[in-house]
C-alpha positions in Angstrom: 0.0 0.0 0.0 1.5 3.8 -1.0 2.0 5.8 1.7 -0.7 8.2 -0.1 -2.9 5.4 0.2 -2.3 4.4 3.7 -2.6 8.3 5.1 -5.9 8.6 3.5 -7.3 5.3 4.9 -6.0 6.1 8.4 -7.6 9.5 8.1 -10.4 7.4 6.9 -10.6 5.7 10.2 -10.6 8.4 12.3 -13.0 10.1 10.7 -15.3 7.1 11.3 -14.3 6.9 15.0 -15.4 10.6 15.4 -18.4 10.0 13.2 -19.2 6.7 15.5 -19.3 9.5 18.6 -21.6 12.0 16.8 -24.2 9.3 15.4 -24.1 8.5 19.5 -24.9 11.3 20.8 -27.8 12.2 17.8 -29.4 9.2 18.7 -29.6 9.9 21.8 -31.5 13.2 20.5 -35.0 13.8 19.0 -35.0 12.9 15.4 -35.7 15.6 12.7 -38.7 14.2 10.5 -37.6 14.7 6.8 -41.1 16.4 6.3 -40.3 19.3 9.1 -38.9 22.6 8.8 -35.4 22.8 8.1 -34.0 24.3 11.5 -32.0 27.4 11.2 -30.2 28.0 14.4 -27.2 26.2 14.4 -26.6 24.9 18.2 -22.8 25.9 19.5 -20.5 22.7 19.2 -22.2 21.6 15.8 -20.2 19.3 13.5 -20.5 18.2 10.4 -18.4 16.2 8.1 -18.0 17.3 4.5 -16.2 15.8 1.6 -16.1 19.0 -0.8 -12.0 19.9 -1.5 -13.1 22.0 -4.4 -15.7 24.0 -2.8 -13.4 24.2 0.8 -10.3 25.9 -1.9 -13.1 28.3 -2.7 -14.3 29.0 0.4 -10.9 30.4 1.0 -10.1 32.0 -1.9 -13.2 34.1 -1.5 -12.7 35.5 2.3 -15.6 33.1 3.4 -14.5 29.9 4.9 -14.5 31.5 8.6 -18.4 31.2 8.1 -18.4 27.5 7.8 -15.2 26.5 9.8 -17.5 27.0 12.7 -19.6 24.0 12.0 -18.0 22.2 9.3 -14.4 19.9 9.3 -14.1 19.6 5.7 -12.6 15.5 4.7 -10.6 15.2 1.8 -12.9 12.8 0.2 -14.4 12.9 -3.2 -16.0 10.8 -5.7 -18.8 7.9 -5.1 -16.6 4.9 -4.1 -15.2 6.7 -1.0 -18.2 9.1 0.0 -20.5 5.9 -0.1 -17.7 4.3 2.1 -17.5 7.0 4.8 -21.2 7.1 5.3 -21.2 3.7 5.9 -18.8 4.2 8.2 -20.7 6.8 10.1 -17.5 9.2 9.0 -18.6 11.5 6.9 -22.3 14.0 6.6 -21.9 15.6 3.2 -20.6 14.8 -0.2 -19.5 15.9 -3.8 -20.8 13.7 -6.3 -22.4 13.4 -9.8 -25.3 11.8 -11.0 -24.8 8.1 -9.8 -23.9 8.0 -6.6 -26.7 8.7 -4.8 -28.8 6.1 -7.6 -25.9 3.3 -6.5 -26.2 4.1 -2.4 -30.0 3.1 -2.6 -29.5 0.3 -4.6 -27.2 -1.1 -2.0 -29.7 0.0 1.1 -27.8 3.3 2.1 -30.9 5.6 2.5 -29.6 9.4 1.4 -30.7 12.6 -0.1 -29.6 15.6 -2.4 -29.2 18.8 -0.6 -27.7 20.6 -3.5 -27.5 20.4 -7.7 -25.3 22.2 -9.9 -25.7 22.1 -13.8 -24.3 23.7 -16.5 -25.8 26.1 -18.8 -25.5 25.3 -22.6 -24.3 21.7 -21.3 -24.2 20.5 -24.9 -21.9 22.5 -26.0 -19.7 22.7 -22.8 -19.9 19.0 -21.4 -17.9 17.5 -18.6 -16.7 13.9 -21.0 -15.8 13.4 -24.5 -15.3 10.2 -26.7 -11.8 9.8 -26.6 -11.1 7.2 -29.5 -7.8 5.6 -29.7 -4.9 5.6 -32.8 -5.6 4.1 -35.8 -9.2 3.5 -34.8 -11.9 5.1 -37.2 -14.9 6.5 -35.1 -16.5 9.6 -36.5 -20.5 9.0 -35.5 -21.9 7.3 -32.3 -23.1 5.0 -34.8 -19.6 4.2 -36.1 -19.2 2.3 -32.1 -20.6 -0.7 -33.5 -18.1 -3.4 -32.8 -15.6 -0.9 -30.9 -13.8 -2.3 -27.3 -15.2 0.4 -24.6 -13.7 1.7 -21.5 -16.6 0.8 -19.1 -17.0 1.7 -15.4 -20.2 0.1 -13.9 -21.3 2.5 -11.0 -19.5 5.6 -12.0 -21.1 8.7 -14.2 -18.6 7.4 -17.2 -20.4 4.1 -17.2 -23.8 5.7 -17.1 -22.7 7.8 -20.1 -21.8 5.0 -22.0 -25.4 3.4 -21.6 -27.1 6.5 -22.8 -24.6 6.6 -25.3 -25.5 3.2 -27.0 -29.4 4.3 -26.7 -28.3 7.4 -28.4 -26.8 5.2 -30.9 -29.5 2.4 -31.5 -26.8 -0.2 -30.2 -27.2 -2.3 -27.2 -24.4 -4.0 -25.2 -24.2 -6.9 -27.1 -23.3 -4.9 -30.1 -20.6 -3.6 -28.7 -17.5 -5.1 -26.2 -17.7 -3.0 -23.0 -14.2 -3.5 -21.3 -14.5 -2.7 -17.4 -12.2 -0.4 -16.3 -12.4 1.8 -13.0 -12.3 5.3 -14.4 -9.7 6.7 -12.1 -6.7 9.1 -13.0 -5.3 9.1 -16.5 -6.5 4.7 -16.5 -8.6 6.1 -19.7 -6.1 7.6 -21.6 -3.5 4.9 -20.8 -5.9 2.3 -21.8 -6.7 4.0 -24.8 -3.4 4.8 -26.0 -2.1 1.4 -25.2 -5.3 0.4 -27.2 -6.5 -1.6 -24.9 -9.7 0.0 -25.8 -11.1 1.7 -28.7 -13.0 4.4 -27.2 -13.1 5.7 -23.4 -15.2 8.3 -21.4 -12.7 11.1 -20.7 -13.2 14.3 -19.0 -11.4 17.8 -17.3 -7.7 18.2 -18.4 -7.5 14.8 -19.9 -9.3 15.4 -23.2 -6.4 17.9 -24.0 -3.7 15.9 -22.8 -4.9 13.4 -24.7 -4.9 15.0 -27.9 -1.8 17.1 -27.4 0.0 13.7 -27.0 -1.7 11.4 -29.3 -3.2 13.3 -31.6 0.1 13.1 -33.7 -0.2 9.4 -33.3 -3.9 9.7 -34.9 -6.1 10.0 -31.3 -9.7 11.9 -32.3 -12.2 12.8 -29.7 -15.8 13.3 -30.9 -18.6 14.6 -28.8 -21.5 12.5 -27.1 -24.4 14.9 -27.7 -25.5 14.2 -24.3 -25.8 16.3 -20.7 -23.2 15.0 -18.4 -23.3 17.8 -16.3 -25.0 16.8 -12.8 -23.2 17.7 -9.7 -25.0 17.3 -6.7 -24.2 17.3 -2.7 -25.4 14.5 -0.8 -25.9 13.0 2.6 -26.9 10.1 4.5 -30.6 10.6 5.9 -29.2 9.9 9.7 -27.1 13.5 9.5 -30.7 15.3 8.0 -32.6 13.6 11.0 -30.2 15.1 13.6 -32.0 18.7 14.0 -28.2 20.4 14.8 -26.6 19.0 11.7 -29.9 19.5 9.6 -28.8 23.0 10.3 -25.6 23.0 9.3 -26.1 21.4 6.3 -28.2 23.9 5.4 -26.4 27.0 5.9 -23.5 25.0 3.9 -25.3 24.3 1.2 -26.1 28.4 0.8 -22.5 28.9 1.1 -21.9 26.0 -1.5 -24.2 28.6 -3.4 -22.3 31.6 -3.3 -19.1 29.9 -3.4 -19.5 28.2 -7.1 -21.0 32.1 -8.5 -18.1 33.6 -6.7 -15.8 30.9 -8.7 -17.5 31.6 -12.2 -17.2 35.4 -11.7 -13.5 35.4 -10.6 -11.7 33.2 -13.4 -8.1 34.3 -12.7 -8.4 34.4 -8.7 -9.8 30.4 -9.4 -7.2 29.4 -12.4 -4.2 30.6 -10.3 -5.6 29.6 -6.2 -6.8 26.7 -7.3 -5.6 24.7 -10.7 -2.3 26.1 -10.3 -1.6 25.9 -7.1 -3.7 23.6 -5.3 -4.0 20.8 -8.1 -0.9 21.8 -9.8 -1.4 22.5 -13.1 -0.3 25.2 -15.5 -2.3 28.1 -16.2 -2.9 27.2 -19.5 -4.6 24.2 -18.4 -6.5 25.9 -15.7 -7.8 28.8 -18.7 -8.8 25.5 -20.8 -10.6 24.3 -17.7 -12.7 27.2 -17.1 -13.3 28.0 -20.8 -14.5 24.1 -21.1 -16.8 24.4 -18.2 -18.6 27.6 -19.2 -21.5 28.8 -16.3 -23.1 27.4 -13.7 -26.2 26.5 -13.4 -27.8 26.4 -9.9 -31.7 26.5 -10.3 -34.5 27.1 -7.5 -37.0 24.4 -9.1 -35.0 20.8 -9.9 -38.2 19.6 -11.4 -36.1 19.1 -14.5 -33.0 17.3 -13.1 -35.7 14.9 -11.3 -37.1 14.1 -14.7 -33.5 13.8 -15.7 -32.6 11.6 -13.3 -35.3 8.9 -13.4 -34.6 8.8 -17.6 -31.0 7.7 -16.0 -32.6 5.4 -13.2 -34.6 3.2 -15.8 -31.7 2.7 -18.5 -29.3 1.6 -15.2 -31.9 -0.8 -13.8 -33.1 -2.4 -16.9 -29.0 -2.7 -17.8 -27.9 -3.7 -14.1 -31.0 -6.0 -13.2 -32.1 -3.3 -10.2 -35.5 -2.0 -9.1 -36.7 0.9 -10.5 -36.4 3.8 -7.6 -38.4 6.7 -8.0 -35.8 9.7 -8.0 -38.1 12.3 -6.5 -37.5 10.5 -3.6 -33.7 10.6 -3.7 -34.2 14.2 -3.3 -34.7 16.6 -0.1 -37.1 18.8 -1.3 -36.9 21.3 1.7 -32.9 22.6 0.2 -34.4 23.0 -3.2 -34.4 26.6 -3.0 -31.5 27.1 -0.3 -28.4 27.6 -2.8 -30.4 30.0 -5.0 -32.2 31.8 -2.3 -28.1 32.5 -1.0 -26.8 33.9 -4.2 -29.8 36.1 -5.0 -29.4 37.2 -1.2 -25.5 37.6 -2.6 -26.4 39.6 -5.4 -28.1 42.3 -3.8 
């Protein structure tokens, strides 16, 4: 095990130990009912756990993380494998996800909710993946997949994508050979320019890494057509039933708010605080960044990304054998207006 590896399980641990203590003492309380008013008071002593490293950079770029750091102990957790994993563990209250997470957490019996979605606007034109398709092999239409070997991630957004993508395409599964990969790091791009694949899911920085080192080789990327732009924060139901941390959460989530305007509206503060010198990249790749992911989109009525959502639900389960959920219910209605209700507050 690296020694990366090893800190970030041990941190793991403690965090569970701590969240062991707090899911004590909130039993011991009066549970919130998930149809009662969100409180608004935040007791003194309040906790809550959040796996957000994106939004906690921003927090601090922008002057406002000494608003949160009362109440919140940020994790550096991300992604659905190890947010699923810390709630289990009682470890962690709030996470940064995309679309599939929370869909894969109830299918496993881990009962949670969305407190907050982010979208983009014009998300055709400025999605989060491309079609990365590897040297030497000929893919200009979705239909031209037929046959292909395809990077596959069951459980992750890339592996959802690549289901919606075949429907796009009239193909099935069976016309195509999905090769399962866990989409972590650059494993896409190695795959597919070791051409262990044909075509992969690839997203952020990648897509031009990819081309400015392969493309000489003959390495395309075409586009999907599709929106892959969900982002959502999620907890477990057990932190929204403790009346304290319900609270918290919810003054979070209006921070979340403000914080992902203040990041659209202050390119070069974001580029250099946090691609340059938080994930370490260069500048150009941080400009390329920003210019990929055009505007948020943080709407008062998520109506539409239910609808969304349940189209993704029904393609997963009929793929994947699981029930079909109803997706309204994945969400907490009472936050639906909390982010937006914060940044028009902002605005003024």
């Amino acid at each position: 095990m690296s020694s990366k590896r090893l800190l970030s399980v041990l941190a793991l641990l403690t965090l569970a130990v701590t969240g062991c203590s707090a899911k004590a003492d909130a039993d011991s309380a009066a549970k919130l009912s998930l149809d009662a008013a969100l409180p608004t008071t935040i007791p003194a002593g309040t906790k809550i756990v959040v796996g957000d490293p994106t939004t906690e950079v921003a927090l601090k770029l922008s002057g406002q993380y000494d608003k949160v750091s009362k109440y919140v102990q940020f994790a550096n957790l991300s992604g659905g494998p190890q947010t699923t994993e810390a709630f289990r563990a009682h470890a962690l209250d709030l996470g940064s996800v995309a679309e599939i997470p929370p869909i894969n957490a109830t299918w496993t019996g881990l009962h949670v909710k969305i407190v907050a979605s982010k979208f983009r606007q014009d998300p055709i034109n400025h999605p989060i993946y491309k079609l990365g398709i590897a040297p030497g092999v000929s893919v200009k239409t979705l239909s031209d997949l037929r046959g292909k070997k395809i990077a596959y991630s069951p459980g992750q957004a890339q592996g959802a994508l690549i289901l919606k993508v075949l429907k796009k395409a009239g193909l099935t599964k069976d016309d195509v050979k999905l090769i399962e990969i866990p989409s972590t790091g650059d494993v896409y791009v190695q795959a597919l320019a070791g051409k262990q694949v044909d075509v992969a899911p690839i997203g952020g920085v990648q897509i031009k890494r990819y081309l400015a080192k392969y493309s000489k080789d003959g390495a395309t990327t075409i586009d999907h057509g599709l929106r892959d732009d969900a982002g959502h924060l999620y907890g477990p139901v057990e932190s929204l039933q403790d009346p304290a941390k319900a609270a918290a959460i919810r003054a979070y989530v209006a921070a979340w708010g403000v914080a992902q305007i203040w990041i659209d509206q202050h390119p070069k503060e974001w580029i250099q605080g946090y691609y340059v010198k938080d994930q370490g990249l260069s500048a150009a790749d941080g400009q390329w960044l920003v210019d990929n992911a055009g505007h948020p989109d943080i709407p008062a009525d998520w109506s539409g990304a239910i609808e969304r959502q349940q189209q993704t639900i029904e393609l997963l389960a009929k793929e994947t054998g699981n029930p079909v959920i109803q997706a309204k219910d994945l969400y907490d209605l009472r936050f639906q207006t909390v982010a937006a209700d914060a940044i028009k507050a902002g605005a003024k």
